[in-house]
FIKOLZA-1660 file (N, C-alpha, C; in steps of 0.1 Angstrom, whole numbers, plus 5000, padded with zeros to 4 digits):
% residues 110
   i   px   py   pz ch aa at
   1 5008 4988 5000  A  X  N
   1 5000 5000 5000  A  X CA
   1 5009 5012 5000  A  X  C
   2 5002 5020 4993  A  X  N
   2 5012 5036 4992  A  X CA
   2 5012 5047 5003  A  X  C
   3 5021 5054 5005  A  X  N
   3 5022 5057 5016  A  X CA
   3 5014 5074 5015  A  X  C
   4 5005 5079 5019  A  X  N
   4 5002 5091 5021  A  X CA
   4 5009 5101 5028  A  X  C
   5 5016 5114 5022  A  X  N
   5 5023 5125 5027  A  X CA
   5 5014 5135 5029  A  X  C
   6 5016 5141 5039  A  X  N
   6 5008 5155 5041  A  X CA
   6 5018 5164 5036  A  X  C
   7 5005 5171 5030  A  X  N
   7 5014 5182 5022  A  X CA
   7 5013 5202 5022  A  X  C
   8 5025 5206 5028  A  X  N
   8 5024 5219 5034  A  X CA
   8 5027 5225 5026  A  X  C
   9 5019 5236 5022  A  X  N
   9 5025 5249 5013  A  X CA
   9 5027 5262 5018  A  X  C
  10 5040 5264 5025  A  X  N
  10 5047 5272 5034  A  X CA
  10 5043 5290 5026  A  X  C
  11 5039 5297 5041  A  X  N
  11 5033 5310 5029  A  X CA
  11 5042 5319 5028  A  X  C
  12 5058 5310 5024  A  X  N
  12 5065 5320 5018  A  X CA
  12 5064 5313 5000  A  X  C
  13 5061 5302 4999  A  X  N
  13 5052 5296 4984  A  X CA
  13 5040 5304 4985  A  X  C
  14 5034 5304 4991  A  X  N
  14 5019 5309 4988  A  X CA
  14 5024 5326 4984  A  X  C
  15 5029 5332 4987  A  X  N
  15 5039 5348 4985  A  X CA
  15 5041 5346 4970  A  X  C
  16 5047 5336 4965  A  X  N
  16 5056 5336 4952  A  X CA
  16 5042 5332 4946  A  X  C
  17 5035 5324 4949  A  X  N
  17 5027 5321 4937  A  X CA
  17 5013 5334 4934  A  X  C
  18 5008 5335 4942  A  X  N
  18 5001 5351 4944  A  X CA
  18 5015 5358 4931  A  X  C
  19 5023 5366 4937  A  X  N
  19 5032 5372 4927  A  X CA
  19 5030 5370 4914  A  X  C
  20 5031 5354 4915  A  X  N
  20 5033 5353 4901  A  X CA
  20 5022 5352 4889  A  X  C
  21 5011 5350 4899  A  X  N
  21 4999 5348 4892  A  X CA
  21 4991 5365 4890  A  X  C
  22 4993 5371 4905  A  X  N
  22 4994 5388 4902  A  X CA
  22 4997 5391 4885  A  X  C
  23 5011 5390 4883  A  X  N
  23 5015 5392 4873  A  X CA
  23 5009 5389 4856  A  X  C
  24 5008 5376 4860  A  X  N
  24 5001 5372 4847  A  X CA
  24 4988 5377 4847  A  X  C
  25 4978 5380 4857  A  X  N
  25 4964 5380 4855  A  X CA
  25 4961 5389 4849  A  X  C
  26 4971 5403 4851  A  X  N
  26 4970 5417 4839  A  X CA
  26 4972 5414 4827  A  X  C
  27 4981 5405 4822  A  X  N
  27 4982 5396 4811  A  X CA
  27 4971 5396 4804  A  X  C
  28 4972 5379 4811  A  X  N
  28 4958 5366 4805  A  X CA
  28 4957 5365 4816  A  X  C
  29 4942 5366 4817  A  X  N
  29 4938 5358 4829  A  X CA
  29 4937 5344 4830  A  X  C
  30 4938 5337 4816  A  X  N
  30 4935 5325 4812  A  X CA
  30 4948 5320 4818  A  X  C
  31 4954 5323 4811  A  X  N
  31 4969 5318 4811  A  X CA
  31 4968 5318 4830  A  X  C
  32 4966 5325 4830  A  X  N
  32 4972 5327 4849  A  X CA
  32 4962 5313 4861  A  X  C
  33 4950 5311 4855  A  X  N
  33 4939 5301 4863  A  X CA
  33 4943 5288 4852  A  X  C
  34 4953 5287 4846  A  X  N
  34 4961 5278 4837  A  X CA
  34 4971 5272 4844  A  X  C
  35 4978 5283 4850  A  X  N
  35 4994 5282 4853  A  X CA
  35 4987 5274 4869  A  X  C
  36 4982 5284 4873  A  X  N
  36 4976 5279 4892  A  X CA
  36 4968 5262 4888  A  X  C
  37 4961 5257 4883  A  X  N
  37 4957 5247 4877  A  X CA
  37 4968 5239 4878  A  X  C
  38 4979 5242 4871  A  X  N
  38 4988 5229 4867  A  X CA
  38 5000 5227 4880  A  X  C
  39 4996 5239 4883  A  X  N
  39 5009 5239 4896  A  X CA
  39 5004 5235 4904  A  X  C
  40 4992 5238 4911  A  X  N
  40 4984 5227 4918  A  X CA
  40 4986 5214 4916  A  X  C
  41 4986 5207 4903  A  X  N
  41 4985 5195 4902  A  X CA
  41 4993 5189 4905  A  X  C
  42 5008 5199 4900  A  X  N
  42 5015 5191 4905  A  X CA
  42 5020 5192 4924  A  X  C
  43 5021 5199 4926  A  X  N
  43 5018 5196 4941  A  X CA
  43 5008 5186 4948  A  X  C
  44 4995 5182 4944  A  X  N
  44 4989 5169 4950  A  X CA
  44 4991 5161 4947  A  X  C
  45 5000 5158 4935  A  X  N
  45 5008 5146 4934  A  X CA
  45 5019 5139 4944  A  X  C
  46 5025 5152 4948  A  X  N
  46 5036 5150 4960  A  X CA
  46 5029 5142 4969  A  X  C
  47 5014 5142 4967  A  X  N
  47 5009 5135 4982  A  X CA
  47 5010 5116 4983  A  X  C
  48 5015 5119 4972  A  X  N
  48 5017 5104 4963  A  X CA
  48 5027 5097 4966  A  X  C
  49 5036 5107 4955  A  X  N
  49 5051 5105 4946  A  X CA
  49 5059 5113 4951  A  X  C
  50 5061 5114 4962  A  X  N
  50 5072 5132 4974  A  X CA
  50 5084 5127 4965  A  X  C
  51 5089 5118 4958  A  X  N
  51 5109 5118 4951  A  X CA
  51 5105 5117 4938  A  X  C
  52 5090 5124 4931  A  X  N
  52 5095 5119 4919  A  X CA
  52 5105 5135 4914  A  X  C
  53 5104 5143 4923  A  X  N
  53 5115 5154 4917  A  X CA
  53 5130 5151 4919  A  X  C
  54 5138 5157 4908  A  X  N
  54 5151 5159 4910  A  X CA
  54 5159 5167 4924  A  X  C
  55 5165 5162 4930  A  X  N
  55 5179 5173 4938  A  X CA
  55 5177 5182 4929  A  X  C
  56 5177 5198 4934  A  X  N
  56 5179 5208 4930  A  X CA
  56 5193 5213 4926  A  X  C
  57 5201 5211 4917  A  X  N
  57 5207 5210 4912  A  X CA
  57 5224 5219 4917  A  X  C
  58 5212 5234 4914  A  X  N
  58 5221 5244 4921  A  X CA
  58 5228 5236 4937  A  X  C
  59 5218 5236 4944  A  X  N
  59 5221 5228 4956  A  X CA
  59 5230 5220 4962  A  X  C
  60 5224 5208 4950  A  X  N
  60 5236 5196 4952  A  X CA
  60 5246 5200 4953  A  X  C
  61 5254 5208 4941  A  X  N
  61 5263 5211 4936  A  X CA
  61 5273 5219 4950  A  X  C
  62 5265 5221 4960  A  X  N
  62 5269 5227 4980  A  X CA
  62 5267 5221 4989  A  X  C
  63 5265 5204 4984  A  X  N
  63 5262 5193 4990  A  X CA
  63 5251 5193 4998  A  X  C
  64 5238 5199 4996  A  X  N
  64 5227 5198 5002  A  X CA
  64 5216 5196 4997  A  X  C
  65 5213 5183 4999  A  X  N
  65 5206 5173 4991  A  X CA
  65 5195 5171 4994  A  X  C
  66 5187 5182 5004  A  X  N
  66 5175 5178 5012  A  X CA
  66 5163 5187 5003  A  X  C
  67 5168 5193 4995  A  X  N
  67 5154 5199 4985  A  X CA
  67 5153 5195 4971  A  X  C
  68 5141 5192 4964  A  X  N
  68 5140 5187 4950  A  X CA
  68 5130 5198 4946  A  X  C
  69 5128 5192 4936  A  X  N
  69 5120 5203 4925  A  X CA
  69 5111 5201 4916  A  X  C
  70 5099 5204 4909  A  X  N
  70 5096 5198 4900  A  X CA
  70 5092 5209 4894  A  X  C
  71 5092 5210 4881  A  X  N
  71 5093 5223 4867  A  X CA
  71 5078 5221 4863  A  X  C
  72 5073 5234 4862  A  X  N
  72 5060 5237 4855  A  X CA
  72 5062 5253 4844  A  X  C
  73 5064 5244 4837  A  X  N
  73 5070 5255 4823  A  X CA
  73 5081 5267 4828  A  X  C
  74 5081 5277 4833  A  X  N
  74 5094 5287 4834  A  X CA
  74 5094 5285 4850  A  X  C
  75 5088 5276 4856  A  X  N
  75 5089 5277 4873  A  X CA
  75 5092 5265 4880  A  X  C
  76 5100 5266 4891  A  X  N
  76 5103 5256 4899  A  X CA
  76 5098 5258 4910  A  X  C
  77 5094 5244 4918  A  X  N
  77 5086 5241 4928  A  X CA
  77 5094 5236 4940  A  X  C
  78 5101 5242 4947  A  X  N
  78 5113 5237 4951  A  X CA
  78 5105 5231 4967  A  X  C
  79 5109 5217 4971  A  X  N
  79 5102 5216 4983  A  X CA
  79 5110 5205 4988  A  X  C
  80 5108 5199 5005  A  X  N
  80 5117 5190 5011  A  X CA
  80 5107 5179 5017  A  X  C
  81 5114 5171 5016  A  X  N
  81 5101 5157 5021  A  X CA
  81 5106 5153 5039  A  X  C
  82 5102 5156 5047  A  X  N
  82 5107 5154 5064  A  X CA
  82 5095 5146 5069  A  X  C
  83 5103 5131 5069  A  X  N
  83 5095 5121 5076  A  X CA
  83 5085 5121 5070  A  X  C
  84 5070 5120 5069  A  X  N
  84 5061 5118 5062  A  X CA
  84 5049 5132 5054  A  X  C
  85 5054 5142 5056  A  X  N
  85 5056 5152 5055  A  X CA
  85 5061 5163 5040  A  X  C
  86 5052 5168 5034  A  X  N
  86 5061 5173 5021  A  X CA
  86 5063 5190 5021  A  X  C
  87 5070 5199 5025  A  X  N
  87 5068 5210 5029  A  X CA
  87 5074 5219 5016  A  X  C
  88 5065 5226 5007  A  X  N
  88 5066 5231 4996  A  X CA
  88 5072 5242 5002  A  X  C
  89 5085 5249 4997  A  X  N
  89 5095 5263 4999  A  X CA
  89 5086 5273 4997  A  X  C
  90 5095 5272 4983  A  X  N
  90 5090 5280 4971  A  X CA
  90 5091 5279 4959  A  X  C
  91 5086 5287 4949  A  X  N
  91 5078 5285 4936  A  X CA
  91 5089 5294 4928  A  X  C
  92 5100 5299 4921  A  X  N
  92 5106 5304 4916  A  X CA
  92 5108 5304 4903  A  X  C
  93 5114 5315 4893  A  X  N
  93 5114 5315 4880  A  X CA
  93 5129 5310 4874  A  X  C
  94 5127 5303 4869  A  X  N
  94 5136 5295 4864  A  X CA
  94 5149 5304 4856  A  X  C
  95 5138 5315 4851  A  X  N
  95 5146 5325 4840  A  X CA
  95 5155 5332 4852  A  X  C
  96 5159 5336 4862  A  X  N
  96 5163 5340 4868  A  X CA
  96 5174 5338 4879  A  X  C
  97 5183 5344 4886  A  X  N
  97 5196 5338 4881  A  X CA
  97 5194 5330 4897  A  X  C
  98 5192 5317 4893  A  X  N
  98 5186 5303 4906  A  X CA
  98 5197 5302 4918  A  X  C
  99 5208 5304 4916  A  X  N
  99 5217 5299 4926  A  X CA
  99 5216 5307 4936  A  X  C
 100 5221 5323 4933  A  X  N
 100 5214 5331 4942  A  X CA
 100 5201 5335 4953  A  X  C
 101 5189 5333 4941  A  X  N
 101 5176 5333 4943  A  X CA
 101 5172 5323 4950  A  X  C
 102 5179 5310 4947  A  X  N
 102 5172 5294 4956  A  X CA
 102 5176 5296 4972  A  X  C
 103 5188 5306 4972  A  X  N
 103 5197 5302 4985  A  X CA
 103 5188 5316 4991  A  X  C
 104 5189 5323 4988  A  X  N
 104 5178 5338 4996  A  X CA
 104 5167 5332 5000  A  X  C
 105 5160 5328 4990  A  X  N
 105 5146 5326 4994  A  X CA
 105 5145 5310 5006  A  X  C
 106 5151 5307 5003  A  X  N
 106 5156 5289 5011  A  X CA
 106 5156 5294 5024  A  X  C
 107 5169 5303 5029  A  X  N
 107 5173 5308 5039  A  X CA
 107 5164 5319 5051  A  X  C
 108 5151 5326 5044  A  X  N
 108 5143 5330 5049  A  X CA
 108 5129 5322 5058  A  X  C
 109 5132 5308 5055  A  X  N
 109 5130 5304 5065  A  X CA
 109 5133 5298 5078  A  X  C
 110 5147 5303 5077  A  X  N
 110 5154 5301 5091  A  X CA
 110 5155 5315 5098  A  X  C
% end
């Protein structure tokens, strides 16, 4: 039987996605209840599948292996799985320079 994770979406994620959806809604609105749609999805999958993302790459690369990620077109979903438990970071733009960005925004919740 599969194991069920509870799954937190920390409201410094909830911050970035608002933002990001802010942004697009002056756009498309379509686009934007599009983007929230799929990002969602993929987050209640985590409730599932918490490793089917990658090590965050930047990360590894500073030997810290406890966050993964999964990509929803220009955005990363960066989040850590603790004990049964899936706790979503944050949501960040891929176009944007990540090594920096992953480690600021990571670090704000300490």
């Amino acid at each position: 039987m599969r194991k069920n994770y509870k799954t937190i979406i920390s409201r410094f994620a909830e911050d970035d996605l608002f933002e990001i959806l802010d942004y697009y809604k002056s756009i498309n609105f379509e686009f934007a209840e599009t983007l929230l749609g799929a990002i969602e999805d993929k987050i209640k999958k985590l409730k599932s599948f918490p490793e089917q993302g990658r090590i965050v790459p930047e990360l590894e690369q500073q030997n810290i292996i406890d966050y993964r990620e999964l990509i929803q077109g220009h955005y990363r979903i960066i989040y850590a799985i603790q004990a049964s438990t899936v706790m979503v970071h944050t949501i960040i733009d891929s176009r944007r320079n990540l090594e920096d960005l992953i480690i600021k925004k990571l670090m704000r919740n300490y």
